[in-house]
PDB file of the backbone (N, CA, C, O) and the ligand in Angstrom, with CONECT records:
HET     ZN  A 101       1
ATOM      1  N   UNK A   1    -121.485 -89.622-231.783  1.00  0.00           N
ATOM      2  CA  UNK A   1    -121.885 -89.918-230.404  1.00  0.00           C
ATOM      3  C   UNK A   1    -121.503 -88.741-229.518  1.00  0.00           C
ATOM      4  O   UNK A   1    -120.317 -88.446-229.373  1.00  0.00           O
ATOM      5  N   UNK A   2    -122.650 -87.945-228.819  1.00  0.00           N
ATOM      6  CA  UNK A   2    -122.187 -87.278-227.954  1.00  0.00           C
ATOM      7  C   UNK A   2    -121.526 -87.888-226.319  1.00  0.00           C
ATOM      8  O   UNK A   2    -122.010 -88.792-225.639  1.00  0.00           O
ATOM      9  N   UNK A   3    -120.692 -87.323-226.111  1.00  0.00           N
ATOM     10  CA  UNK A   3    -120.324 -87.740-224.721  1.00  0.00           C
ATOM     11  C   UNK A   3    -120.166 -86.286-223.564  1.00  0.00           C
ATOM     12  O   UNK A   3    -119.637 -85.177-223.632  1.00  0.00           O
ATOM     13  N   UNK A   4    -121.017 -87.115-222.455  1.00  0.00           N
ATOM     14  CA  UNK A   4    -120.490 -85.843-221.545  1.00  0.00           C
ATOM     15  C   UNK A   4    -120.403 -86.285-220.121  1.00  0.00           C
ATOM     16  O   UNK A   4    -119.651 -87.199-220.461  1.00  0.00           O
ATOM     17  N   UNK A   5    -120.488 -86.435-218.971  1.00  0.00           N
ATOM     18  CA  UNK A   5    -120.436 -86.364-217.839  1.00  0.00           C
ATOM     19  C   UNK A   5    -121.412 -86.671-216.556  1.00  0.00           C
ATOM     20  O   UNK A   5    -122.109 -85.860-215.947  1.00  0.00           O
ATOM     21  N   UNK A   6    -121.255 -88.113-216.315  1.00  0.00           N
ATOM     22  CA  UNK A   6    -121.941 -89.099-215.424  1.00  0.00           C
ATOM     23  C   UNK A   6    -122.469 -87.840-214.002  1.00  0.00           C
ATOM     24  O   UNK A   6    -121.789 -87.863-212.976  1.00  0.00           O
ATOM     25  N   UNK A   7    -123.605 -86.893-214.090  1.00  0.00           N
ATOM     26  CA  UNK A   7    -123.941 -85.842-212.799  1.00  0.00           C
ATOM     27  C   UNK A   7    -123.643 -86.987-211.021  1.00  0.00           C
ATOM     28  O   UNK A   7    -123.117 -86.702-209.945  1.00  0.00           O
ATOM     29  N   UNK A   8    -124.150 -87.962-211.435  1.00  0.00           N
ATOM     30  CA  UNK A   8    -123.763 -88.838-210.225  1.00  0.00           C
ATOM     31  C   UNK A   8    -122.545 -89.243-210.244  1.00  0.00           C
ATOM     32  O   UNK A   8    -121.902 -88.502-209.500  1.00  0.00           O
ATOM     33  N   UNK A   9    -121.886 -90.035-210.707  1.00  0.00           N
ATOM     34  CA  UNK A   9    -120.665 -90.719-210.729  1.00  0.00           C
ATOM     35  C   UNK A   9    -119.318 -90.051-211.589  1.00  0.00           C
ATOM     36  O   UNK A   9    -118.110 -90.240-211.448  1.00  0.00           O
ATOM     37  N   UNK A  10    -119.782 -89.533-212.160  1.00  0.00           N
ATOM     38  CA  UNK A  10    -118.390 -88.491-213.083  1.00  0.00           C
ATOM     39  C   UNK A  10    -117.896 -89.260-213.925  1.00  0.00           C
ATOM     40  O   UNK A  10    -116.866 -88.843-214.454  1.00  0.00           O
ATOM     41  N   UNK A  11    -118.287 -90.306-214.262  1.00  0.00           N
ATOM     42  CA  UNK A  11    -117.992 -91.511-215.719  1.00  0.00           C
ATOM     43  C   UNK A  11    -118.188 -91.055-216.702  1.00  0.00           C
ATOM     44  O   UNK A  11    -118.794 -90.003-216.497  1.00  0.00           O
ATOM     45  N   UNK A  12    -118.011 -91.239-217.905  1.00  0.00           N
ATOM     46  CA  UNK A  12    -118.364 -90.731-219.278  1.00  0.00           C
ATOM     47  C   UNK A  12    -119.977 -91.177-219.202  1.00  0.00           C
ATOM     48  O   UNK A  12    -120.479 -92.018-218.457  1.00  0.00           O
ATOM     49  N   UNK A  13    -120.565 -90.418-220.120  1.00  0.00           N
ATOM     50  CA  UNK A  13    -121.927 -90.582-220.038  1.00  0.00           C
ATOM     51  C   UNK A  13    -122.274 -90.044-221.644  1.00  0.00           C
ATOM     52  O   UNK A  13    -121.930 -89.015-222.226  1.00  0.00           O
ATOM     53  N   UNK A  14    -123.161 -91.280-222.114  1.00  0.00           N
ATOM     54  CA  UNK A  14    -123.229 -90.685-223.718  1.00  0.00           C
ATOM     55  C   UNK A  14    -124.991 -89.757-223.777  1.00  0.00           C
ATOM     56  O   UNK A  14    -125.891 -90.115-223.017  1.00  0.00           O
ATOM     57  N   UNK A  15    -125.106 -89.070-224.376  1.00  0.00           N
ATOM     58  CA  UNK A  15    -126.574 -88.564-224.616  1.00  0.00           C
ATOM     59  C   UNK A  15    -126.987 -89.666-225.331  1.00  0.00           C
ATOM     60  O   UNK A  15    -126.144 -90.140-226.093  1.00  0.00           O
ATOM     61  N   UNK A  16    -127.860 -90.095-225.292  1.00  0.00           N
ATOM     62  CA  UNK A  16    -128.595 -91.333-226.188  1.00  0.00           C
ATOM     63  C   UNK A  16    -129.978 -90.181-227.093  1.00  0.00           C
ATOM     64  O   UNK A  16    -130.194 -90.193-228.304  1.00  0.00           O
ATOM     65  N   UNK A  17    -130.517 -89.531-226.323  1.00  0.00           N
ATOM     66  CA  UNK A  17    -131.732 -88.452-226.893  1.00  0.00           C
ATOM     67  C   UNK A  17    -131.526 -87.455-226.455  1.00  0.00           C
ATOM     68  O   UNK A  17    -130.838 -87.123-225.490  1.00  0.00           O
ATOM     69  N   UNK A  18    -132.511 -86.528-227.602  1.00  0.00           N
ATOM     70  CA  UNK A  18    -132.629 -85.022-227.229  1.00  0.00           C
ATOM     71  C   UNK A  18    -134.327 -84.572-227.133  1.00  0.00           C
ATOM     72  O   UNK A  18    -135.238 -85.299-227.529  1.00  0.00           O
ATOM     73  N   UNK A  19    -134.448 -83.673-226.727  1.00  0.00           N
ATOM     74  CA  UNK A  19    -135.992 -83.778-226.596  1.00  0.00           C
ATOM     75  C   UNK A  19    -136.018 -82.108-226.051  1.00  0.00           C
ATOM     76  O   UNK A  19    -135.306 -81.505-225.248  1.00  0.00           O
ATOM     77  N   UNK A  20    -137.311 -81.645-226.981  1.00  0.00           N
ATOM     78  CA  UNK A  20    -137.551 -80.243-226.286  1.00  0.00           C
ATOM     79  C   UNK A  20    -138.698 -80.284-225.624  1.00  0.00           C
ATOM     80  O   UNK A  20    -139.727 -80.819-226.037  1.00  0.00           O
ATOM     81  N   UNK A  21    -138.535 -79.645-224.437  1.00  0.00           N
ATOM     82  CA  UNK A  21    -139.759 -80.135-222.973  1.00  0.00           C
ATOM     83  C   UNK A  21    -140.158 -79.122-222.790  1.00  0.00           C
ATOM     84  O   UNK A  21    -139.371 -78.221-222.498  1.00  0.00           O
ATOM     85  N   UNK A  22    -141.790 -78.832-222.908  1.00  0.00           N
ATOM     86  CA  UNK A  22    -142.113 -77.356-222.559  1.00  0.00           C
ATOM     87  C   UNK A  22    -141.789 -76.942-221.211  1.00  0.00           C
ATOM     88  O   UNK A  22    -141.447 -77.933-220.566  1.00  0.00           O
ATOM     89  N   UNK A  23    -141.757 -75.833-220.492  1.00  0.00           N
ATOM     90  CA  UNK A  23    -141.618 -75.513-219.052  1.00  0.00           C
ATOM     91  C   UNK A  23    -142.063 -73.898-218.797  1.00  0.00           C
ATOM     92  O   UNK A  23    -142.499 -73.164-219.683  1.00  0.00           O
ATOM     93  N   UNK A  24    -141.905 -73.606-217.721  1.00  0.00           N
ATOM     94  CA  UNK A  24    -142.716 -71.911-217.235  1.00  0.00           C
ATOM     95  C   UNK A  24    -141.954 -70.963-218.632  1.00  0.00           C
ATOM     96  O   UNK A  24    -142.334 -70.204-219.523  1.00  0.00           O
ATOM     97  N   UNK A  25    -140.733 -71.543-218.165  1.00  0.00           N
ATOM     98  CA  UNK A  25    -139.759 -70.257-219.016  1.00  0.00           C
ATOM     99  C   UNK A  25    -139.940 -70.199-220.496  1.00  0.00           C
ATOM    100  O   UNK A  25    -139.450 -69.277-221.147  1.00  0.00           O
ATOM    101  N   UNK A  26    -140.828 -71.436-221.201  1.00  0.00           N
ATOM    102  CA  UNK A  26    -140.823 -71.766-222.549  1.00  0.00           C
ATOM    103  C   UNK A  26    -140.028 -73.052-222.701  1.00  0.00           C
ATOM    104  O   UNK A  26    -139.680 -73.692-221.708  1.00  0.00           O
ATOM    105  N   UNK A  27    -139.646 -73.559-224.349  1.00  0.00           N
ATOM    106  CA  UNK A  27    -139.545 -74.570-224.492  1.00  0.00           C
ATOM    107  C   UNK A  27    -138.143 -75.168-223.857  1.00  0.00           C
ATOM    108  O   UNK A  27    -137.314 -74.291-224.101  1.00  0.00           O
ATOM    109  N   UNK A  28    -137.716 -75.869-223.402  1.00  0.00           N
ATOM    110  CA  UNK A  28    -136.220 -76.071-223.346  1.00  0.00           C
ATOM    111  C   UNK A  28    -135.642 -77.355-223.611  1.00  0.00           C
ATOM    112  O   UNK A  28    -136.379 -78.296-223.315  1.00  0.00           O
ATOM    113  N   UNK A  29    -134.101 -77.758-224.270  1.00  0.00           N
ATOM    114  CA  UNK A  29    -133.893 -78.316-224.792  1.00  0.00           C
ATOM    115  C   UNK A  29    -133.501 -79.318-223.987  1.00  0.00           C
ATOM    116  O   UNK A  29    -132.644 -78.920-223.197  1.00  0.00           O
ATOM    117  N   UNK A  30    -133.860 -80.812-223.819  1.00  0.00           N
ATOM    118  CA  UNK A  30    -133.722 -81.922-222.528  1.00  0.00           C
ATOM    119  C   UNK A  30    -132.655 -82.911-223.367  1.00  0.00           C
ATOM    120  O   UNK A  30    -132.692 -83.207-224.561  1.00  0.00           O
ATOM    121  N   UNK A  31    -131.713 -83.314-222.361  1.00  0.00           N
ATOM    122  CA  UNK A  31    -130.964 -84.355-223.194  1.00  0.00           C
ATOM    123  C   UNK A  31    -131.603 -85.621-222.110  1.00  0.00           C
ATOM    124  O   UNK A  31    -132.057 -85.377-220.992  1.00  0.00           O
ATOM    125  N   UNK A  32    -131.532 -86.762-222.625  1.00  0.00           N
ATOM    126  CA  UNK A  32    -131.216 -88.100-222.130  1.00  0.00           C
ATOM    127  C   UNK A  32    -130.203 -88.779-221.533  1.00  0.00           C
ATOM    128  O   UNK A  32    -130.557 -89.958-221.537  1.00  0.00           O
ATOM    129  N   UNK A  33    -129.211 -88.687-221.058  1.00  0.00           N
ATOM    130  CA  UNK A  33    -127.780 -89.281-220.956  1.00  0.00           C
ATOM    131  C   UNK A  33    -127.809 -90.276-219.987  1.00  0.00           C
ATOM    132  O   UNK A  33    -128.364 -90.290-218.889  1.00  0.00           O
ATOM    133  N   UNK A  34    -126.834 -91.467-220.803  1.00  0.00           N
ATOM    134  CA  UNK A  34    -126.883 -92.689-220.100  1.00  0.00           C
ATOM    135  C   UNK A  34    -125.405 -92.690-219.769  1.00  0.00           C
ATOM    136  O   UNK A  34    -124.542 -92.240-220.523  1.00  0.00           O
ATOM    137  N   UNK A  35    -125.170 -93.262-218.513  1.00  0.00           N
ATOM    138  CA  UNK A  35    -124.135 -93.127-218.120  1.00  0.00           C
ATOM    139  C   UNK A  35    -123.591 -94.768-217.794  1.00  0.00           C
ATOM    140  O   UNK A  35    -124.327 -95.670-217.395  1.00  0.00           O
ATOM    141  N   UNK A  36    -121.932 -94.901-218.110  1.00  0.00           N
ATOM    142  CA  UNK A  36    -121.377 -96.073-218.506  1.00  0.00           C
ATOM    143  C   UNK A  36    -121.930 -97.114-216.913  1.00  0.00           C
ATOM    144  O   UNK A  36    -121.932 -98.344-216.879  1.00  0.00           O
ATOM    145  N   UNK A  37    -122.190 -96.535-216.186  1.00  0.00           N
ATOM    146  CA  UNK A  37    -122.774 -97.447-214.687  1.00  0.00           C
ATOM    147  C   UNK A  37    -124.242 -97.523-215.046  1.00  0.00           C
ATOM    148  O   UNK A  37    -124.629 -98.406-214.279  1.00  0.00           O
ATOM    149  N   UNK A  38    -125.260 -97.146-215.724  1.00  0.00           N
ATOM    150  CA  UNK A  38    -126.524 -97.031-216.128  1.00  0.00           C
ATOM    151  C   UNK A  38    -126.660 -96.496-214.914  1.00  0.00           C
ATOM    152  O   UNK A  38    -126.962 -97.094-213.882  1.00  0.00           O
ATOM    153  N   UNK A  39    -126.402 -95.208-215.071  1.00  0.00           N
ATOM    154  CA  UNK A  39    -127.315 -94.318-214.156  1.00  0.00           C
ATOM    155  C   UNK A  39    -127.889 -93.911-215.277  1.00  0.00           C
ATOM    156  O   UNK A  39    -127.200 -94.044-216.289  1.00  0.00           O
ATOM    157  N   UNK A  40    -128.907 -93.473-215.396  1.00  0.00           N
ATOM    158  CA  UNK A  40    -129.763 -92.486-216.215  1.00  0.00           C
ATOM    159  C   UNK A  40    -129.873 -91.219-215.982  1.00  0.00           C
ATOM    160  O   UNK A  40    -129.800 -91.056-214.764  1.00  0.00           O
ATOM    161  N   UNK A  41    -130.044 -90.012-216.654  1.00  0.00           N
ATOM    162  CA  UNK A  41    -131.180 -88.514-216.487  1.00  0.00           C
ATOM    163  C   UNK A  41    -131.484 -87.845-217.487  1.00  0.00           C
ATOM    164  O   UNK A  41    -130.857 -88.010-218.534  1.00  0.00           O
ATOM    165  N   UNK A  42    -132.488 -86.959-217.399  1.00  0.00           N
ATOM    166  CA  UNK A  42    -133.010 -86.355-218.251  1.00  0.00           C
ATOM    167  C   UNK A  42    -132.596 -85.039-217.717  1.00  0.00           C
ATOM    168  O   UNK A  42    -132.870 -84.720-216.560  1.00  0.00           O
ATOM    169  N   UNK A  43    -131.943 -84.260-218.527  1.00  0.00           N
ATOM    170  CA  UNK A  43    -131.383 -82.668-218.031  1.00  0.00           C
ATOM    171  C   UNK A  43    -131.601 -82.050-219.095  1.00  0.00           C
ATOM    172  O   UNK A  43    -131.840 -82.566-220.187  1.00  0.00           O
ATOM    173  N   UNK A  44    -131.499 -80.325-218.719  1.00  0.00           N
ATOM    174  CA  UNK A  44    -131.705 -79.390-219.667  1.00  0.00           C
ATOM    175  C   UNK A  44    -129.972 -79.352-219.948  1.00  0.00           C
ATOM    176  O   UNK A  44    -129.012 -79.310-219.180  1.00  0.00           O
ATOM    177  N   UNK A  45    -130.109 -79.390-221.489  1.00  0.00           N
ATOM    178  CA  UNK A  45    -128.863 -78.956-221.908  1.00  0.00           C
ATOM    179  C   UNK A  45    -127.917 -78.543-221.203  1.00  0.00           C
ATOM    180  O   UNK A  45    -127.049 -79.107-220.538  1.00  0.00           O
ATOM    181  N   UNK A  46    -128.113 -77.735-221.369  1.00  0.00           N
ATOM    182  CA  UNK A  46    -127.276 -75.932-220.542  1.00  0.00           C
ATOM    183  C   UNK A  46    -126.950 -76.354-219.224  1.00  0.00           C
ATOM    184  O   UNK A  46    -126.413 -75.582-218.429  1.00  0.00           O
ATOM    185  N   UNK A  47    -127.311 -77.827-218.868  1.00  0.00           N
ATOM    186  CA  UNK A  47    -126.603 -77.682-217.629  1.00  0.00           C
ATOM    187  C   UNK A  47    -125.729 -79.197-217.494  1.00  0.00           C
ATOM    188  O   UNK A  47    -125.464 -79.807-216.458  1.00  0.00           O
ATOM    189  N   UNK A  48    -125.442 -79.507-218.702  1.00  0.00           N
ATOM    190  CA  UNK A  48    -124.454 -80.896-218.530  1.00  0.00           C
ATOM    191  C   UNK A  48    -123.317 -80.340-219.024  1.00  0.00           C
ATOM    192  O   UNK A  48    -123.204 -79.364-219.765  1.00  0.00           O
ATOM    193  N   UNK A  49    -122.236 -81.254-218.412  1.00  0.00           N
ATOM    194  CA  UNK A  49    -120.890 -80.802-217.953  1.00  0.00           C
ATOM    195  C   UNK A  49    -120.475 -80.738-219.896  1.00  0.00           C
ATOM    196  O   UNK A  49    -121.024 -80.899-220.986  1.00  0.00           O
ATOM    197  N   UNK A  50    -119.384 -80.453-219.401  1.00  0.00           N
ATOM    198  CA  UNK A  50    -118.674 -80.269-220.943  1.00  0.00           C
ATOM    199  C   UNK A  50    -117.812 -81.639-221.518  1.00  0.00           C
ATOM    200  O   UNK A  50    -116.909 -82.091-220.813  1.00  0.00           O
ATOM    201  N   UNK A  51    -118.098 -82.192-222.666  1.00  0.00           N
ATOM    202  CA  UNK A  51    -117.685 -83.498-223.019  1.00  0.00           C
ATOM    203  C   UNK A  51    -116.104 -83.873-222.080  1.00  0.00           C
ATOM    204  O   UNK A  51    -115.185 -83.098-221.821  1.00  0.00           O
ATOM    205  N   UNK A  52    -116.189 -84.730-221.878  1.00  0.00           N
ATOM    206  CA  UNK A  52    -114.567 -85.016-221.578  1.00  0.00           C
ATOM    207  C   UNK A  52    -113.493 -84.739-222.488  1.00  0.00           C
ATOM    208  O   UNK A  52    -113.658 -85.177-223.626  1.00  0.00           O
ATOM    209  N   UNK A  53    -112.270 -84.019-222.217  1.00  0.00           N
ATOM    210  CA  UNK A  53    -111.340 -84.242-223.476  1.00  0.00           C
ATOM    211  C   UNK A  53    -110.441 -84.425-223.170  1.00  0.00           C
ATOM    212  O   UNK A  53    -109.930 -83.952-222.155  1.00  0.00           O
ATOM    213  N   UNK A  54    -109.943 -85.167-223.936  1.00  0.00           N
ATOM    214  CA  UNK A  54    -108.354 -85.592-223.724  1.00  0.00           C
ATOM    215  C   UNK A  54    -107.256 -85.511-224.810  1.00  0.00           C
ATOM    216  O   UNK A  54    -106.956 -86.350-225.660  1.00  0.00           O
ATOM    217  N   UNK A  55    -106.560 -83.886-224.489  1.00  0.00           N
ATOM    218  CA  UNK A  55    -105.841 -83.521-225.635  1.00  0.00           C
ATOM    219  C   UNK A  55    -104.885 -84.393-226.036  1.00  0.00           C
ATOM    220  O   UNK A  55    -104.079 -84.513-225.114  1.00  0.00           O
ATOM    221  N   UNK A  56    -104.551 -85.141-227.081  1.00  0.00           N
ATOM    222  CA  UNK A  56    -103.863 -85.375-227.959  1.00  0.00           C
ATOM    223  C   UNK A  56    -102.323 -85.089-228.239  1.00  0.00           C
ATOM    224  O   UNK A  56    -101.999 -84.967-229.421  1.00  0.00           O
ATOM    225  N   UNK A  57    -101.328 -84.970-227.240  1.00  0.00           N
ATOM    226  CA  UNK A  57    -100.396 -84.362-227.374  1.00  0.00           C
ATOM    227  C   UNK A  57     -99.346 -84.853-227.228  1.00  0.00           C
ATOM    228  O   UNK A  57     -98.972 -85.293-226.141  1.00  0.00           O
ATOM    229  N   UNK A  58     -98.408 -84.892-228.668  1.00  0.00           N
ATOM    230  CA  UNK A  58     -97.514 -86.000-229.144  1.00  0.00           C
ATOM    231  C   UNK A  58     -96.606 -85.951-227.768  1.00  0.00           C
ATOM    232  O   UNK A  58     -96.578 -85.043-226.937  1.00  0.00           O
ATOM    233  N   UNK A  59     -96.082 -86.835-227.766  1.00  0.00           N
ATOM    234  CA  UNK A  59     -94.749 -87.073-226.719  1.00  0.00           C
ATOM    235  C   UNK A  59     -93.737 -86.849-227.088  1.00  0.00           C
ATOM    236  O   UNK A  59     -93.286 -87.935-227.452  1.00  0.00           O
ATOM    237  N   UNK A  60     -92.748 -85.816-227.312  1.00  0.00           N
ATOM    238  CA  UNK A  60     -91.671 -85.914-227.796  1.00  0.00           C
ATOM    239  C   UNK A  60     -90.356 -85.625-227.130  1.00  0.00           C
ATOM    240  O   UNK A  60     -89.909 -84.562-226.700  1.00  0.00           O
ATOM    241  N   UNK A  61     -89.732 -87.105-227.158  1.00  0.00           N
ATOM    242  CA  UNK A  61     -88.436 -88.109-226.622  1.00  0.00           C
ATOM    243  C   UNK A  61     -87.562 -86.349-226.084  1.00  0.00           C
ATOM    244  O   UNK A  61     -87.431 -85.455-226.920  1.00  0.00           O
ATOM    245  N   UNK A  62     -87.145 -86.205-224.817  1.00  0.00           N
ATOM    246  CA  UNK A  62     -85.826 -85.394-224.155  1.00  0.00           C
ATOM    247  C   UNK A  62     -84.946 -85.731-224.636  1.00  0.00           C
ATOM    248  O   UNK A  62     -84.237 -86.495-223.980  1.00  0.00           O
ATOM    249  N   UNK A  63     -84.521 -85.368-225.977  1.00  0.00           N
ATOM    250  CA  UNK A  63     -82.907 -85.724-226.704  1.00  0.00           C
ATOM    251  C   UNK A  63     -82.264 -84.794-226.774  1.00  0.00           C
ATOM    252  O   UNK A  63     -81.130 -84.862-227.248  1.00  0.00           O
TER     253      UNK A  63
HETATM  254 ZN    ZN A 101    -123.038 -92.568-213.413  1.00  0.00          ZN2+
END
């Protein structure tokens, strides 16, 4: 599952499709992304935010 970034609301937002859409410049690559509020859009790749991440980083106890 890709995840990336609600452009309206800033919620996680999963790509559901990918789709290449012709345009002036040539073909370009369109994602789908549905976002956890159902906002919807259709964007070119290259311009959705970068997945959310949330590093992983053990806690270790001040002893
Ligand atoms: Zn949203």
């Amino acid at each position: 599952m890709d995840l990336t970034t609600c452009p309206q609301c800033g919620n996680a937002a999963e790509i559901t499709s990918r789709d290449v859409l012709e345009s002036t410049d040539g073909p370009i690559e369109h994602a789908k992304v549905v976002c956890v509020s159902q906002h919807w859009f259709v964007l070119p790749v290259a311009s959705l935010a970068a997945p959310l991440r949330h590093p992983t980083r053990p806690q270790t106890p001040a002893i």
